[in-house]
C-alpha positions as CSV (number, residue, x, y, z in Angstrom):
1,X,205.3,-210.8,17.8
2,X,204.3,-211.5,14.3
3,X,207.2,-210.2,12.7
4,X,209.3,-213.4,14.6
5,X,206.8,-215.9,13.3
6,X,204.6,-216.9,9.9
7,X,201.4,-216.7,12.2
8,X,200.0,-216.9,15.7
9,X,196.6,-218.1,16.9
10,X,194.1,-216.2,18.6
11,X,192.2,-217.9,21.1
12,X,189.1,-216.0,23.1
13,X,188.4,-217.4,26.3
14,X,186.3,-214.8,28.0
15,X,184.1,-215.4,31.7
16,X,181.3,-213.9,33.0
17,X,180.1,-214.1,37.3
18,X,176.3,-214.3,37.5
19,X,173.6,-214.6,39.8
20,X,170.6,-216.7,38.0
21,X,168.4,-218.5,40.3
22,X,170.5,-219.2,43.3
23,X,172.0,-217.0,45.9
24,X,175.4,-218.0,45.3
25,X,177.1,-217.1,41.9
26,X,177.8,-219.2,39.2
27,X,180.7,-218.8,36.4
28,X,180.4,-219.1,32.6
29,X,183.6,-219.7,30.9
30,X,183.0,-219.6,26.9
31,X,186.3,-221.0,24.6
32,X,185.7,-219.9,20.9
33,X,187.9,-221.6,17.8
34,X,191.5,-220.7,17.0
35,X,191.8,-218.0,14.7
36,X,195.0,-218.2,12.8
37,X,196.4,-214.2,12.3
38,X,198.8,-213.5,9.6
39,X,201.1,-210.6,8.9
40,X,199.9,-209.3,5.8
41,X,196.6,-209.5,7.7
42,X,197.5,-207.7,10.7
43,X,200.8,-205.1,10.0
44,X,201.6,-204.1,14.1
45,X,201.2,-204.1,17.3
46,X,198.3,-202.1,17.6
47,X,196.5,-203.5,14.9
48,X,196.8,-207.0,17.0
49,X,195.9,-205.4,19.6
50,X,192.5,-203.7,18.4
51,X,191.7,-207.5,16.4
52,X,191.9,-209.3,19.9
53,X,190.1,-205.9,21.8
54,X,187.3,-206.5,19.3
55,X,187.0,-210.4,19.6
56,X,186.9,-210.4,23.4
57,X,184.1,-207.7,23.3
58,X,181.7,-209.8,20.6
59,X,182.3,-212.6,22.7
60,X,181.7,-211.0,26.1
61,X,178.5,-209.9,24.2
62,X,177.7,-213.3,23.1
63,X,178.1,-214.8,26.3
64,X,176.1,-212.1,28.3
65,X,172.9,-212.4,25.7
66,X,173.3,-216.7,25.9
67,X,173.3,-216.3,29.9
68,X,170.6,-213.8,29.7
69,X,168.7,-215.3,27.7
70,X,169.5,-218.5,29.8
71,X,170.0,-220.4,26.3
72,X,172.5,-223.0,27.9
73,X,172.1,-225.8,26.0
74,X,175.4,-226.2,25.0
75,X,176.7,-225.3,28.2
76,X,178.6,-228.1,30.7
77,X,178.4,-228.3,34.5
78,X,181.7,-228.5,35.2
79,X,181.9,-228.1,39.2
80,X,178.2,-228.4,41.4
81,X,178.8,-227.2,45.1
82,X,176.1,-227.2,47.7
83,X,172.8,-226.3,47.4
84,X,172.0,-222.7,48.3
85,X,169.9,-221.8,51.3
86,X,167.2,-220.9,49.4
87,X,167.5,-224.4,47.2
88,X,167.2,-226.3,50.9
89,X,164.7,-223.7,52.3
90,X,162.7,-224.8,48.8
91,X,163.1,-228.3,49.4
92,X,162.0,-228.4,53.2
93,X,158.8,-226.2,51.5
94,X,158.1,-229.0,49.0
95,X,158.4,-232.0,51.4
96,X,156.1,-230.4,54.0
97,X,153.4,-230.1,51.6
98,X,153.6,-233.9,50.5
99,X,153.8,-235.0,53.9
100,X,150.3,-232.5,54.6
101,X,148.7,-234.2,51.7
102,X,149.4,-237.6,52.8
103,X,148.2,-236.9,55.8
C-alpha cells in the first residue's frame, strides 16, 4: 500500500458495548486524529500492520478506563431511545413518594 503512495493516514475509530446504569446497553464510539504514516517510517506490510494492531489496542484501553471510570465529559449523546424499565420503574417510585408527602 505504501509503496503506491508518499503516505497514508491512520485513522483509529474503535467501539466499546457497555452496561452502565441501565438495563439496556449503550455504545461508545471514540475517533482519535489522523496519523499520517510514511515509508521510511514504516518499511512493509507487517510493520503497518503491527503500528495499526498497536493503536487500536491503546485506544481500546483508553476508551475502556474513560467508560470505567465513567469520565464522559467529552462524550456526545448521539442517539437517546426509551427509557429502560428500571428508569420508568424509578420514576413511578419517585412520584409515589411526592404524591405521599403532599398528602
Amino acid at each position: 500500500m505504501l509503496a503506491r503512495s508518499p503516505a497514508i493516514y491512520l485513522v483509529s475509530v474503535v467501539s466499546r458495548i457497555e452496561y452502565l446504569d441501565d438495563q439496556r446497553p449503550e455504545l461508545f464510539l471514540s475517533f482519535q486524529a489522523p496519523v499520517k504514516i510514511m515509508p521510511d517510517t514504516c518499511p512493509g506490510k507487517d510493520s503497518l500492520r503491527e503500528i495499526m494492531e498497536k493503536t487500536a489496542e491503546s485506544h481500546l484501553d483508553e476508551l475502556k478506563e474513560m467508560v470505567v471510570s465513567r469520565q464522559l465529559g467529552n462524550a456526545e449523546t448521539l442517539v437517546t431511545g426509551v427509557p429502560s424499565i428500571n428508569r420508568r420503574v424509578e420514576t413511578i417510585g419517585r412520584k409515589m413518594r411526592f404524591w405521599r408527602r403532599v398528602k
